[in-house]
PANU-499332 format. One line per field, with one value per residue: residue number from 1; x, y, z negated of N, C-alpha, C in turn; residue in three letters. Coordinates in Angstrom, 2 decimals, padded with zeros to 5 digits. Layout:
<nodes>
num c(NUM|...)
n_u c(X|...)
n_v c(Y|...)
n_w c(Z|...)
ca_u c(X|...)
ca_v c(Y|...)
ca_w c(Z|...)
c_u c(X|...)
c_v c(Y|...)
c_w c(Z|...)
residu c(ALA|...)
</nodes>
This chain:
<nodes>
num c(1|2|3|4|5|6|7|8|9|10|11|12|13|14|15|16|17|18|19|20|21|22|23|24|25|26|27|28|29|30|31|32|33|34|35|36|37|38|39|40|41|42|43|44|45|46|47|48|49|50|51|52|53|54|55|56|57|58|59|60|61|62|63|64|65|66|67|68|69|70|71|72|73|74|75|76|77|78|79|80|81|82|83|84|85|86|87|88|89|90|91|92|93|94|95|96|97|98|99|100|101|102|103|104|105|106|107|108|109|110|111|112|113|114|115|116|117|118|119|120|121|122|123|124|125|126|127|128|129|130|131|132|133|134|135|136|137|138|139|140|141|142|143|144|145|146|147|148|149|150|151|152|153|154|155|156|157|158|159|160|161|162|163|164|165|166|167|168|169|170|171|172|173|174|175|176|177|178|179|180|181|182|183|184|185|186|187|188|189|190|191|192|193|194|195|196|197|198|199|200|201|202|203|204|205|206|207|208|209|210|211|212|213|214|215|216|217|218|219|220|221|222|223|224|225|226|227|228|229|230|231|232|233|234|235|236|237|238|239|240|241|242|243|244|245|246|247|248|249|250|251|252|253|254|255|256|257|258|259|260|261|262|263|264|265)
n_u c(-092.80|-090.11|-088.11|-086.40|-084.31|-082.72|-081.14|-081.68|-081.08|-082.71|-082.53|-083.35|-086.20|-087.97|-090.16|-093.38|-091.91|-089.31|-090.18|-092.91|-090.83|-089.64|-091.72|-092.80|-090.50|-090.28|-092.46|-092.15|-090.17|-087.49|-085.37|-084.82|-082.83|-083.45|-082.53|-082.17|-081.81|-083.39|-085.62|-088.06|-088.94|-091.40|-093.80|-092.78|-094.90|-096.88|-097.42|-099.52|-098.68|-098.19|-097.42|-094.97|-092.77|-091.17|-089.63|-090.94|-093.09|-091.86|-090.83|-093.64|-094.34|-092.42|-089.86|-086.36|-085.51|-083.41|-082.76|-080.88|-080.15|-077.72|-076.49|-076.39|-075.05|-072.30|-069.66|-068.31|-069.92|-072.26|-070.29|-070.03|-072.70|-073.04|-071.01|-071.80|-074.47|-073.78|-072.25|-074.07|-075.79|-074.24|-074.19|-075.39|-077.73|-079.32|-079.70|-081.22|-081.48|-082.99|-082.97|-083.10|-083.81|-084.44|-083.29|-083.42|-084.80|-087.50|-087.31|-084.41|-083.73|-082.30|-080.15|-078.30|-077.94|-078.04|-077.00|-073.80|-073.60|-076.76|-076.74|-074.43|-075.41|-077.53|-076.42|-074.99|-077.04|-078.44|-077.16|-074.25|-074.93|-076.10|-074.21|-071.87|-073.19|-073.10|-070.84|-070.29|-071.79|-070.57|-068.42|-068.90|-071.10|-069.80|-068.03|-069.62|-070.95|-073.33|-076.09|-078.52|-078.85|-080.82|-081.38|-082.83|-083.87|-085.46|-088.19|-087.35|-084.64|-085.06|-085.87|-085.84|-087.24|-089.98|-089.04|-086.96|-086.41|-085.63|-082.72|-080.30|-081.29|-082.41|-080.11|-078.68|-080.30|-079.96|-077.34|-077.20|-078.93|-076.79|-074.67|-075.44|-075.91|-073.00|-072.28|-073.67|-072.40|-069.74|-070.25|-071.88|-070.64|-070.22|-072.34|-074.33|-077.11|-078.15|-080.26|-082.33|-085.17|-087.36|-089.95|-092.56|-094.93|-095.79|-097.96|-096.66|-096.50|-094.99|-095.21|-097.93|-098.64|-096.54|-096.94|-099.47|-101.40|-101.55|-104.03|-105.57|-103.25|-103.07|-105.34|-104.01|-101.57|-102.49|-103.58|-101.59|-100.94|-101.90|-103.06|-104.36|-104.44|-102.29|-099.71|-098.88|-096.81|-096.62|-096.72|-094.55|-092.84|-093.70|-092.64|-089.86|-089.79|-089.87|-087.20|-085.89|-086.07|-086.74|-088.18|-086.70|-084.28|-082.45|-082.44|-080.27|-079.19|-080.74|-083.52|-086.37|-089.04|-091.61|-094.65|-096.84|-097.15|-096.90|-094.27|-093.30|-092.34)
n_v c(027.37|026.15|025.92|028.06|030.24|028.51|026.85|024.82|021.93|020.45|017.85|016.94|018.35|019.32|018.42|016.44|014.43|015.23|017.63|018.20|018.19|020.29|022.08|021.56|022.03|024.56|025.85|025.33|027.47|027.25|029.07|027.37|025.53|024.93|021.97|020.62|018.56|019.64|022.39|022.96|020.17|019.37|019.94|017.60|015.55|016.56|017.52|019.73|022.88|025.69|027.55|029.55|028.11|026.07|027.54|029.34|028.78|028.46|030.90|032.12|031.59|032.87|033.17|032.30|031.37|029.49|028.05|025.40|024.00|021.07|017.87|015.13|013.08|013.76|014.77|017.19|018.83|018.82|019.53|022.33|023.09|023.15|024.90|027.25|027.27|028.13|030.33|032.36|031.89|031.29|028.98|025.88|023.88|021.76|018.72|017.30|014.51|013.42|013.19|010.63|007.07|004.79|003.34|001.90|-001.15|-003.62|-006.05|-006.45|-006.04|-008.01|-009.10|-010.36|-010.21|-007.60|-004.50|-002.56|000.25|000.48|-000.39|001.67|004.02|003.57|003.27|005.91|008.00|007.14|005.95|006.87|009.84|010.67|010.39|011.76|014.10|014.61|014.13|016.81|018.42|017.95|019.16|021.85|021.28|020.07|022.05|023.70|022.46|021.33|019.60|018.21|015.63|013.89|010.78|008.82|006.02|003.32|000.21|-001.77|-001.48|-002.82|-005.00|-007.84|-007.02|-009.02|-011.86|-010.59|-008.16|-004.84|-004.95|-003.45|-000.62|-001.42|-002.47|-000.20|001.13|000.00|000.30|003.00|002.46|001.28|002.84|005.47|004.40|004.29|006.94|008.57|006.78|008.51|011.42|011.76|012.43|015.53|016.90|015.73|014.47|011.76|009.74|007.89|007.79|005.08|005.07|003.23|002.66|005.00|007.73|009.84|012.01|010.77|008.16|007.37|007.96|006.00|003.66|002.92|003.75|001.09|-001.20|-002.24|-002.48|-000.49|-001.06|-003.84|-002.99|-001.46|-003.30|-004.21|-002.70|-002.21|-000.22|000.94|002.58|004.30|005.82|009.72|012.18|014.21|012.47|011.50|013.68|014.48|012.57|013.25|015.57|014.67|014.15|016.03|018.10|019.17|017.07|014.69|014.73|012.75|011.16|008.63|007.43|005.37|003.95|004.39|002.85|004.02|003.21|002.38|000.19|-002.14|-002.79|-006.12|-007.45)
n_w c(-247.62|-248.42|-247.12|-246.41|-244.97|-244.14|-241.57|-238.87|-236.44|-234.18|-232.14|-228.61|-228.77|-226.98|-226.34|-227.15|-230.24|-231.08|-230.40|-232.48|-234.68|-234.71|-234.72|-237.38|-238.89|-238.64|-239.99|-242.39|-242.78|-241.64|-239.84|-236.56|-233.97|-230.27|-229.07|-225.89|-222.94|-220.84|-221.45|-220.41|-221.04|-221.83|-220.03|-217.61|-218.45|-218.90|-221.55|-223.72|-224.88|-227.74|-226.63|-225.17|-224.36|-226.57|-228.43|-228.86|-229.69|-232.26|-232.90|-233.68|-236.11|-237.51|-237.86|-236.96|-233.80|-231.30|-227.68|-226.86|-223.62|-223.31|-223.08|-225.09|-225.17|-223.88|-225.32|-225.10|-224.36|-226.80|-228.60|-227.82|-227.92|-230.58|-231.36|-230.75|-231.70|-234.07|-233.86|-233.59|-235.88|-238.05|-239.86|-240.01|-241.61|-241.57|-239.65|-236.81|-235.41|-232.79|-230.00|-226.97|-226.01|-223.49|-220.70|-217.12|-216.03|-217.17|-216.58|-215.97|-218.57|-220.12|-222.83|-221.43|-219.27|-218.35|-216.74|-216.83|-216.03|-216.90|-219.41|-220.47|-220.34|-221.71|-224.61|-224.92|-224.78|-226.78|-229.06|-229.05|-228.49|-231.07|-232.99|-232.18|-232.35|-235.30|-236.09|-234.96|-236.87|-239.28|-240.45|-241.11|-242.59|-244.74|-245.79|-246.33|-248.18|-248.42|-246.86|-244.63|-242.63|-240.46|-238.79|-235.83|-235.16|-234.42|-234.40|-232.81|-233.17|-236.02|-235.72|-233.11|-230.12|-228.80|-226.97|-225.80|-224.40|-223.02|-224.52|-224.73|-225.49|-228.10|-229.59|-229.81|-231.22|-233.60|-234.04|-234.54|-237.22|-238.79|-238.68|-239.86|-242.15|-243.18|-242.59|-244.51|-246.66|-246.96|-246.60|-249.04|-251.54|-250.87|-251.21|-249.17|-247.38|-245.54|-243.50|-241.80|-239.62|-238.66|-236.22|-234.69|-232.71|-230.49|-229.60|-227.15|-224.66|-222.28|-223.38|-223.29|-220.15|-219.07|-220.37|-222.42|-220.97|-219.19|-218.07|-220.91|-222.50|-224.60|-226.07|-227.30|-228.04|-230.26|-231.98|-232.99|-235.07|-238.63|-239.61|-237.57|-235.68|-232.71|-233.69|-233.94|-233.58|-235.09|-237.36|-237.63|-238.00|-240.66|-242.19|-242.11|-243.11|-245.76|-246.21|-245.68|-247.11|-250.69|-251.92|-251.06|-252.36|-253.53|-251.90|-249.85|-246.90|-246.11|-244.26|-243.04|-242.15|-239.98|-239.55|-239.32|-240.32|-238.46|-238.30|-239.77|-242.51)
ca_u c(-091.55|-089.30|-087.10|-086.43|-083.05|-081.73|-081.13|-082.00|-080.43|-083.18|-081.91|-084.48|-086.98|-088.68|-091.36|-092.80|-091.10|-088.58|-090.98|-093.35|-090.31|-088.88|-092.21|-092.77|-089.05|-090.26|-093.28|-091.19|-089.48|-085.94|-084.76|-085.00|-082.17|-084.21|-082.32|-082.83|-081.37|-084.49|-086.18|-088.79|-089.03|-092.78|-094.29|-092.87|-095.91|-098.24|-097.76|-099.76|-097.99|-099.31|-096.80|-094.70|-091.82|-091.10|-089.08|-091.70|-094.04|-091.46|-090.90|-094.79|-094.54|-091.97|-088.57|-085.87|-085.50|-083.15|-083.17|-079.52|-079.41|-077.34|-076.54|-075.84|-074.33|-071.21|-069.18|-067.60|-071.45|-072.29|-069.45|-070.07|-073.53|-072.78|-070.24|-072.83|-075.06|-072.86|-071.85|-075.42|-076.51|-073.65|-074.10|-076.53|-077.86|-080.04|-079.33|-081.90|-081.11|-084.06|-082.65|-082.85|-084.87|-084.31|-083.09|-083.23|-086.74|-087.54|-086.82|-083.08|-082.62|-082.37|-078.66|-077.12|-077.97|-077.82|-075.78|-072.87|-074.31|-077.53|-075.76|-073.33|-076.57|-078.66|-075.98|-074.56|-078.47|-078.90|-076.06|-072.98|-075.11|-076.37|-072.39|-071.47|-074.00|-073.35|-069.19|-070.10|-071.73|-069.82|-067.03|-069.23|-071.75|-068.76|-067.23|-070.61|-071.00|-075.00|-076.92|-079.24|-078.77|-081.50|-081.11|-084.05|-083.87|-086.32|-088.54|-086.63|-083.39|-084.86|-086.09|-085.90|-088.51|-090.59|-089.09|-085.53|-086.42|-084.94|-081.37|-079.46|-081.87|-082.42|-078.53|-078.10|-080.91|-079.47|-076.17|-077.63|-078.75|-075.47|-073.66|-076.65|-075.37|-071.90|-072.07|-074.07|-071.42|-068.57|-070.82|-072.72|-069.36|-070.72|-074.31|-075.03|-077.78|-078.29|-080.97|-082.78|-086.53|-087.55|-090.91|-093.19|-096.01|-096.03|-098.74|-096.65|-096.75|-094.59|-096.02|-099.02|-098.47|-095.93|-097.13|-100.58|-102.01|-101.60|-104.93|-105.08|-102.08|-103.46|-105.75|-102.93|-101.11|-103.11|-103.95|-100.40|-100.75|-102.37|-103.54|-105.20|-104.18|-101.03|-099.00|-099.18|-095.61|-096.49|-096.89|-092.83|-092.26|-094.24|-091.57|-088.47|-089.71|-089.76|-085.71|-084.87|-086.75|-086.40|-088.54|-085.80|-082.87|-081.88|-082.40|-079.45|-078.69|-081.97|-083.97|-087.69|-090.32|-092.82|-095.38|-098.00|-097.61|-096.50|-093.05|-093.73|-091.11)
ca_v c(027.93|025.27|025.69|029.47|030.89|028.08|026.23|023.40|021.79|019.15|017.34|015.98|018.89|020.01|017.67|014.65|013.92|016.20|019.39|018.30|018.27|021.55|023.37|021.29|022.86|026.11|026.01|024.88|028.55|027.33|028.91|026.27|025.73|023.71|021.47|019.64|018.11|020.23|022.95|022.66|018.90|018.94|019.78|016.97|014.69|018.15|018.26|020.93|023.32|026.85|028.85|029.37|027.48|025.46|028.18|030.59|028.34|028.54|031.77|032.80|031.74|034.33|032.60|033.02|029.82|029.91|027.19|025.42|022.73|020.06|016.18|014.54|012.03|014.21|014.94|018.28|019.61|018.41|020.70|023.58|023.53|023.53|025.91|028.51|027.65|028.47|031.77|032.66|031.90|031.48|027.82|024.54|023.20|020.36|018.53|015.93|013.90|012.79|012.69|009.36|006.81|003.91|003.41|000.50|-001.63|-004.77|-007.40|-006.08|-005.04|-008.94|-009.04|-011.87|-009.68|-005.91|-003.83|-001.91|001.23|000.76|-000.53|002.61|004.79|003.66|004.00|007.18|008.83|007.22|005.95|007.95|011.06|010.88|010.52|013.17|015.79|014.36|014.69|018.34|019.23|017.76|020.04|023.31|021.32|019.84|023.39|024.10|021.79|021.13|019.71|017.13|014.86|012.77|009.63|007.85|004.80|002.08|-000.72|-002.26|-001.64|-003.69|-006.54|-008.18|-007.54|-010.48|-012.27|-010.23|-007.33|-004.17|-005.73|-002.37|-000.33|-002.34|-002.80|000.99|001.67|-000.74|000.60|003.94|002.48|000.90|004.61|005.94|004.10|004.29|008.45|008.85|007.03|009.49|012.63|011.92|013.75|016.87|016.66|016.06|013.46|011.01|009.12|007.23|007.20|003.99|004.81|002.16|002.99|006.71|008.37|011.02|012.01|010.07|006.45|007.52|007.94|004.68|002.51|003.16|004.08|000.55|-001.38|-003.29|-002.22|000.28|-001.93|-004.72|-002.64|-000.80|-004.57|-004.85|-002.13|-002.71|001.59|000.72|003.61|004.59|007.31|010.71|012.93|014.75|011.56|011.19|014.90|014.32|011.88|013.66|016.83|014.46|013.84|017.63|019.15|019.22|015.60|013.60|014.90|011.99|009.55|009.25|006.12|004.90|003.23|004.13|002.68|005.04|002.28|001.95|-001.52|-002.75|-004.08|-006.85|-007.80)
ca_w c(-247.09|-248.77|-246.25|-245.75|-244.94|-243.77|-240.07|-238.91|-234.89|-233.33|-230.32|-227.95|-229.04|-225.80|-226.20|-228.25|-231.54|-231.13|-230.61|-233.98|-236.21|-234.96|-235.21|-238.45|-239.65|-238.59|-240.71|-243.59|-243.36|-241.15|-237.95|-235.67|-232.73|-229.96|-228.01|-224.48|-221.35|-219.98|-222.68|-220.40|-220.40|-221.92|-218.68|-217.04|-218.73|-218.97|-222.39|-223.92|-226.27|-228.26|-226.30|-223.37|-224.68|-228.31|-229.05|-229.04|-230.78|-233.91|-233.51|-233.56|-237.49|-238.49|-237.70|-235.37|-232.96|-229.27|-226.83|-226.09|-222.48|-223.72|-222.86|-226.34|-224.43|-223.44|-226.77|-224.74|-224.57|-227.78|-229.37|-226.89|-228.38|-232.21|-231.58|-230.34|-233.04|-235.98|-233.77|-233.21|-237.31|-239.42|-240.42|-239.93|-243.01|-240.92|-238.30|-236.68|-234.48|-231.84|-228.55|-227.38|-225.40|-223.00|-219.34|-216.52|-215.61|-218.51|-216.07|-215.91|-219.86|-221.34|-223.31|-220.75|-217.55|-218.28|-216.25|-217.62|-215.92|-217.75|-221.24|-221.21|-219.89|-223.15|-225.28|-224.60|-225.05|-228.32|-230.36|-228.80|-228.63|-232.73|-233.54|-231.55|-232.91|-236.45|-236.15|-234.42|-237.38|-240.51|-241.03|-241.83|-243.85|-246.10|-246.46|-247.43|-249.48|-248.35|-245.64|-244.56|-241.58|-240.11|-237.95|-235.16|-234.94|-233.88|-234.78|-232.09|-234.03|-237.09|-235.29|-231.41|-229.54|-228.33|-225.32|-225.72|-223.37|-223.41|-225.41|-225.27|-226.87|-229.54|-229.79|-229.78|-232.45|-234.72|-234.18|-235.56|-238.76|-239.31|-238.68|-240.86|-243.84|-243.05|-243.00|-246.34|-248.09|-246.38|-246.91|-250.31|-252.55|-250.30|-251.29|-247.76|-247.29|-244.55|-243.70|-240.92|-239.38|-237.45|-235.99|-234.25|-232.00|-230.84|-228.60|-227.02|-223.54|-221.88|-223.50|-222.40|-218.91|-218.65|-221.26|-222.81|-219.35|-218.14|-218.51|-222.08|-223.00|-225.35|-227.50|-227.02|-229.32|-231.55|-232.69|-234.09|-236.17|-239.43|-240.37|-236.45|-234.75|-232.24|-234.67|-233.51|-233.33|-236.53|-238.52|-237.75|-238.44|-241.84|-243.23|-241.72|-244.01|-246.89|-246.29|-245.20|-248.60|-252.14|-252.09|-250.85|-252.80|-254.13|-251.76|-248.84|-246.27|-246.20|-242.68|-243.32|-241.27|-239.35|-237.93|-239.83|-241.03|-237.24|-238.96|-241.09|-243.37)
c_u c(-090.34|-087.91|-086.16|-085.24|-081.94|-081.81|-080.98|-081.62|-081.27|-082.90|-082.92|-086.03|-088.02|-089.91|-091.76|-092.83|-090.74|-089.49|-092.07|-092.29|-089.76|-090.59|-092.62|-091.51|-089.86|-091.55|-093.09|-090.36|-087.87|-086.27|-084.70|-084.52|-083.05|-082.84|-082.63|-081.96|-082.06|-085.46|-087.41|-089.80|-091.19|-093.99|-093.66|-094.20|-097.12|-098.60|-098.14|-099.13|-098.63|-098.69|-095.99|-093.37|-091.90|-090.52|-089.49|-092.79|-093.11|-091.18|-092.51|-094.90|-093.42|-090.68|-087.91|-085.77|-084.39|-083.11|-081.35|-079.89|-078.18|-077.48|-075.54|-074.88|-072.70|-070.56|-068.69|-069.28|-071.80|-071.30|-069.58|-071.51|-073.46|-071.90|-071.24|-073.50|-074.88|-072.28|-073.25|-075.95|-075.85|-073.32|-075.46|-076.37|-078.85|-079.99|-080.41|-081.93|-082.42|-083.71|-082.59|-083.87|-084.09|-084.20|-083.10|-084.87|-086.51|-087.12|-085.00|-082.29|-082.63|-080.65|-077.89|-077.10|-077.75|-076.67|-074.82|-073.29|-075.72|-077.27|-075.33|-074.43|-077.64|-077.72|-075.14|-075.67|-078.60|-077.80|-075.03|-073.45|-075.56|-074.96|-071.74|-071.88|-073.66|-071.83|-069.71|-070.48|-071.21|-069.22|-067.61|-070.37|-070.79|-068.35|-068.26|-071.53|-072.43|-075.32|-077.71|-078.95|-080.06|-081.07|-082.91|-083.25|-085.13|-086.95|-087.81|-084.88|-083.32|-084.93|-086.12|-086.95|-088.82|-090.14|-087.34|-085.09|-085.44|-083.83|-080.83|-080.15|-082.27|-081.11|-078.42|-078.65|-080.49|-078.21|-076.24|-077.68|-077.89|-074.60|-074.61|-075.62|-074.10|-071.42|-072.19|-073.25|-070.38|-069.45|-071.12|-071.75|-069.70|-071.71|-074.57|-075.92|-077.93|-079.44|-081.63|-084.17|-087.20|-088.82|-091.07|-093.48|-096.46|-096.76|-098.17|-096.99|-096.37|-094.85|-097.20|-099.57|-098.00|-096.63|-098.41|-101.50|-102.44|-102.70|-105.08|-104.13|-102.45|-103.87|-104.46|-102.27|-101.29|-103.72|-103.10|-100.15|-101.99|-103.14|-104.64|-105.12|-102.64|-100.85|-098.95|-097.64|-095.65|-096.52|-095.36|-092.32|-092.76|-092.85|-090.33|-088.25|-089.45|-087.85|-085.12|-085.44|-086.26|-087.05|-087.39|-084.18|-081.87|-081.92|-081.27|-079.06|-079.77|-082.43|-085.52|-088.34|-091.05|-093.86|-096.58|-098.39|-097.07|-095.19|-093.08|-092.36|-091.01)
c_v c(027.35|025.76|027.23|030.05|029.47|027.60|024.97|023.20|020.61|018.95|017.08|016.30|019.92|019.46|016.55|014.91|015.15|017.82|019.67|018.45|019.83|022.74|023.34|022.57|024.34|026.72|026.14|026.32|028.68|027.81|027.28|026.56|024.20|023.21|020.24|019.51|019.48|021.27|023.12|021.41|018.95|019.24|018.59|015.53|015.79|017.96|019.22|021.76|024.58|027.67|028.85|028.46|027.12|026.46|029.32|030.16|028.56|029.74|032.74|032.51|032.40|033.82|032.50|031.36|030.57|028.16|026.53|024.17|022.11|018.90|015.69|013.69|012.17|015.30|016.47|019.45|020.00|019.60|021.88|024.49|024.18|024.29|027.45|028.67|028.08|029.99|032.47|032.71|031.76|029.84|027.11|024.11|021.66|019.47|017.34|015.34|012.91|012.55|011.23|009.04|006.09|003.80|002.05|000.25|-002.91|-006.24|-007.35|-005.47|-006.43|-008.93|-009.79|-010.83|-008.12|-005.51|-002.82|-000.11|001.28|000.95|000.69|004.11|005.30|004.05|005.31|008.22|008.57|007.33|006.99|009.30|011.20|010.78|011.56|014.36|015.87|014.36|016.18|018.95|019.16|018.67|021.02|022.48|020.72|021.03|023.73|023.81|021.12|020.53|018.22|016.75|013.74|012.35|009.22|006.87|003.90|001.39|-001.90|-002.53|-002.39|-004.78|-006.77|-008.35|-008.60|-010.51|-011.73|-008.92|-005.97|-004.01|-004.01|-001.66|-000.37|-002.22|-001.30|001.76|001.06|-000.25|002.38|003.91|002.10|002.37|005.55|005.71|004.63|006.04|009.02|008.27|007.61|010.92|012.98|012.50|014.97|017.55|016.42|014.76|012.90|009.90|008.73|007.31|006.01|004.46|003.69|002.89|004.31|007.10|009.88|010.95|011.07|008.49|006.95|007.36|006.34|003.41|002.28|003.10|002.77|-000.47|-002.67|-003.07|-001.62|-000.39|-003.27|-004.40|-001.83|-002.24|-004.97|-003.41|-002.07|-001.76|001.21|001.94|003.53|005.96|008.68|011.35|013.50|013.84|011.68|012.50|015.09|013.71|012.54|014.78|016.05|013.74|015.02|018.06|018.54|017.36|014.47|014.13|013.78|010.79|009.50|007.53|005.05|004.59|003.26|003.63|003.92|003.93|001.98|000.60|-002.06|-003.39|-004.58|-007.34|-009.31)
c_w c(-247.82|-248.14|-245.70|-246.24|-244.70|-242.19|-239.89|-236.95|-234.86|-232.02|-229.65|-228.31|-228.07|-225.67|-227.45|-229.55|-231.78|-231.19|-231.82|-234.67|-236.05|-235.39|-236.98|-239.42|-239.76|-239.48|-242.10|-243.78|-242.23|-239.67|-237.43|-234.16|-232.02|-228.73|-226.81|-223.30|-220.53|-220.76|-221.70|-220.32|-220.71|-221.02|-217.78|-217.19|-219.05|-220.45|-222.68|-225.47|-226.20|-227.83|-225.24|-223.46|-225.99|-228.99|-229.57|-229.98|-232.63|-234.08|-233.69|-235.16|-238.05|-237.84|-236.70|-234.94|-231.58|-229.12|-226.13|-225.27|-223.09|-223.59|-223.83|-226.83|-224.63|-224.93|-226.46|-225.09|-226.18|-228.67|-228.71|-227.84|-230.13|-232.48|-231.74|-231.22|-234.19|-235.51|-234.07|-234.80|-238.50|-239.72|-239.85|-241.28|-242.56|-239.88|-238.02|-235.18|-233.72|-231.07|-228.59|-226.16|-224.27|-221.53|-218.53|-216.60|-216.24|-217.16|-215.67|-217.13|-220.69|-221.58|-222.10|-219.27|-217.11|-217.79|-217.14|-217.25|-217.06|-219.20|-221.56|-221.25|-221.74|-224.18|-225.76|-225.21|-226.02|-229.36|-230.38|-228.89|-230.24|-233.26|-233.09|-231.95|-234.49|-236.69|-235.87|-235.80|-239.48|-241.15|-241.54|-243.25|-245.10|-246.64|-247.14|-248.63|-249.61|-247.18|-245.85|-243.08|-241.45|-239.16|-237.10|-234.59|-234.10|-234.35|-234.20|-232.85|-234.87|-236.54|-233.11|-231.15|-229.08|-226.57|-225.30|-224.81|-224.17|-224.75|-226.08|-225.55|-227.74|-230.32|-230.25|-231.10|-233.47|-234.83|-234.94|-237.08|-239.85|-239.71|-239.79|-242.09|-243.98|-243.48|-243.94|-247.10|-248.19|-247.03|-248.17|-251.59|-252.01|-250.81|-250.20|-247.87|-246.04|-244.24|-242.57|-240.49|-238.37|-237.32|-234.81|-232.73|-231.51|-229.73|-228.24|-225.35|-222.29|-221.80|-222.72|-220.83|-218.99|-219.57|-221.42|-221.50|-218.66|-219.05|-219.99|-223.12|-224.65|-226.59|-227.44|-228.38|-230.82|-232.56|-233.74|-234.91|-237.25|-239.76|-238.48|-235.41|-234.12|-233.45|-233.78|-234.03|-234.64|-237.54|-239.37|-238.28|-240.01|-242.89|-242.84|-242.51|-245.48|-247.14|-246.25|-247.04|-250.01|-252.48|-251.97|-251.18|-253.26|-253.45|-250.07|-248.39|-246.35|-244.81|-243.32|-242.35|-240.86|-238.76|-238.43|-239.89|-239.53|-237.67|-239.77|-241.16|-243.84)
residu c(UNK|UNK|UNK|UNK|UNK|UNK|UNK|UNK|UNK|UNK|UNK|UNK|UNK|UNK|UNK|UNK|UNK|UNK|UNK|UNK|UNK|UNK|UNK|UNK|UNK|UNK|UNK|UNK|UNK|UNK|UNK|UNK|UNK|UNK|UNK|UNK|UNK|UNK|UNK|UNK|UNK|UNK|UNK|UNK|UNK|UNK|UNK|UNK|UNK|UNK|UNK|UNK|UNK|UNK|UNK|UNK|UNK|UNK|UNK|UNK|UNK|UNK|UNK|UNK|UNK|UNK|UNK|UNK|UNK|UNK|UNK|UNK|UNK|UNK|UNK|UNK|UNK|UNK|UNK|UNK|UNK|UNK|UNK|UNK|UNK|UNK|UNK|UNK|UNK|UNK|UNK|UNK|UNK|UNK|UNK|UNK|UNK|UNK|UNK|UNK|UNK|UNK|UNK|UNK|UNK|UNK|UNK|UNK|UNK|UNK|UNK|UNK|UNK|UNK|UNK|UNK|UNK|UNK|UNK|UNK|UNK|UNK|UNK|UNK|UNK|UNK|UNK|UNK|UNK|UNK|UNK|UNK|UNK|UNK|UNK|UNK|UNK|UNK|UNK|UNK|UNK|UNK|UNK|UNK|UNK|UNK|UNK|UNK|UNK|UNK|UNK|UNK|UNK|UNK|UNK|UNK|UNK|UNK|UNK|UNK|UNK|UNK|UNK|UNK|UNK|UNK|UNK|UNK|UNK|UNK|UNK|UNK|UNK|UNK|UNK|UNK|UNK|UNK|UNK|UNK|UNK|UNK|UNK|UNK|UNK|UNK|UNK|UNK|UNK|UNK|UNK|UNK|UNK|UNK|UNK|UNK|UNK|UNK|UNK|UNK|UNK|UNK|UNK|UNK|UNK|UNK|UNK|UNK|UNK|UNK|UNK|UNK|UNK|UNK|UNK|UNK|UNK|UNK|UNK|UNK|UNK|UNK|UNK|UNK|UNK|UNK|UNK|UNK|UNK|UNK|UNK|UNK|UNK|UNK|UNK|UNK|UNK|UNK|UNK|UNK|UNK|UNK|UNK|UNK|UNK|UNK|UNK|UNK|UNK|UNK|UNK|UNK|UNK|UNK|UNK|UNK|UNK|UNK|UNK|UNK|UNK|UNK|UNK|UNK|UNK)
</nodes>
């Protein structure tokens, strides 16, 4: 219970990523605000979860949780939401930023040809919405002098994928770990920490269906990872506790890997 008595805001927590770190948080002791485009998005890939909503899964270990609709995208939302949350609990001491994730079809995302619809599409969901949630919730954690901020990023962000495909989310995750650094050295007179997770290879619902699903594919890429497995949602919620907790006090503006050896250096 590391974590107990304080609050924690995951974006892009209806499913996935996003729904291990909040029940992770909530295990850890913190209220946990879930947010989503869709709070029921994890039925759209028949994710299975331990309750009738995420919000019920964190509150079945003791802790209060609600559920705010939100597009991360739209900076008016974005403050609508973190307003509510700070009426609703007082303060955020965590903020993690997941929302995210890629738009358009790969024969229409190389840099020279991408549309400005798609371009402003991808970055709006990733970069513009992690700046937006991460201005919304500055001002109370400076007064308070505490917090932790996480960043997702990409493998895509460190390096160009092969061939040049999908440009602007690459562009957008890299433009994260730039704003990453950039915040921890604005925040770090606060105590507030900042810090980045690039994962790789992730078996959630959604790859599965679009990606994994298609024949080959699967071993294709479990080849380029070195540990030999796709990562599993809690791997990523594993290292995101070791930035929110007492473990990673000291370390702020950082870009870890998640990939199990899949980004070679």
């Amino acid at each position: 219970m590391k974590l107990k008595g304080k609050v924690a805001l995951v974006t892009g927590a209806a499913r996935a990523i996003g729904r291990a770190h909040a029940v992770r948080l909530a295990r850890l002791g913190a209220d946990v605000i879930i947010n989503d485009i869709n709070l029921e998005a994890f039925k759209e890939f028949d994710e299975k979860i331990t309750a009738p909503t995420v919000m019920d899964e964190c509150r079945a270990v003791g802790v209060r949780s609600i559920g705010i609709e939100a597009d991360v995208g739209k900076k008016d939302e974005v403050n609508a939401m973190v307003k509510q949350a700070l009426v609703e609990f007082g303060h955020i001491d965590i903020l993690i930023n997941n929302a995210g994730g890629g738009t358009g079809d790969i024969p229409n995302s190389f840099a020279s040809i991408v549309s400005e619809k798609d371009l402003h599409a991808t970055l709006d969901r990733n970069l513009m919405g992690t700046i937006f949630c991460c201005q919304a919730v500055a001002p109370s954690m400076k007064e308070q002098k505490w917090g932790r901020i996480v960043t997702t990023s990409s493998q895509a962000g460190m390096r160009a994928q092969d061939g040049g495909f999908y440009a602007p989310y690459g562009v957008a995750k890299a433009g994260i770990i730039a704003y990453t650094r950039y915040l921890a050295q604005e925040l770090g007179p606060f105590g507030i920490t900042v810090n980045c997770l690039a994962p790789a290879y992730v078996s959630t619902g959604r790859l599965e269906a679009i990606a994994y699903s298609r024949p080959g594919n699967r071993e294709k890429t479990i080849a380029q990872v070195p540990l030999g497995r796709l990562a599993e949602p809690e791997d990523i919620a594993k290292v995101m506790e070791f930035f929110v907790t007492d473990l990673g006090d000291y370390v702020t503006g950082q870009c870890l890997s998640v990939c199990g050896g899949a980004i070679r250096f």
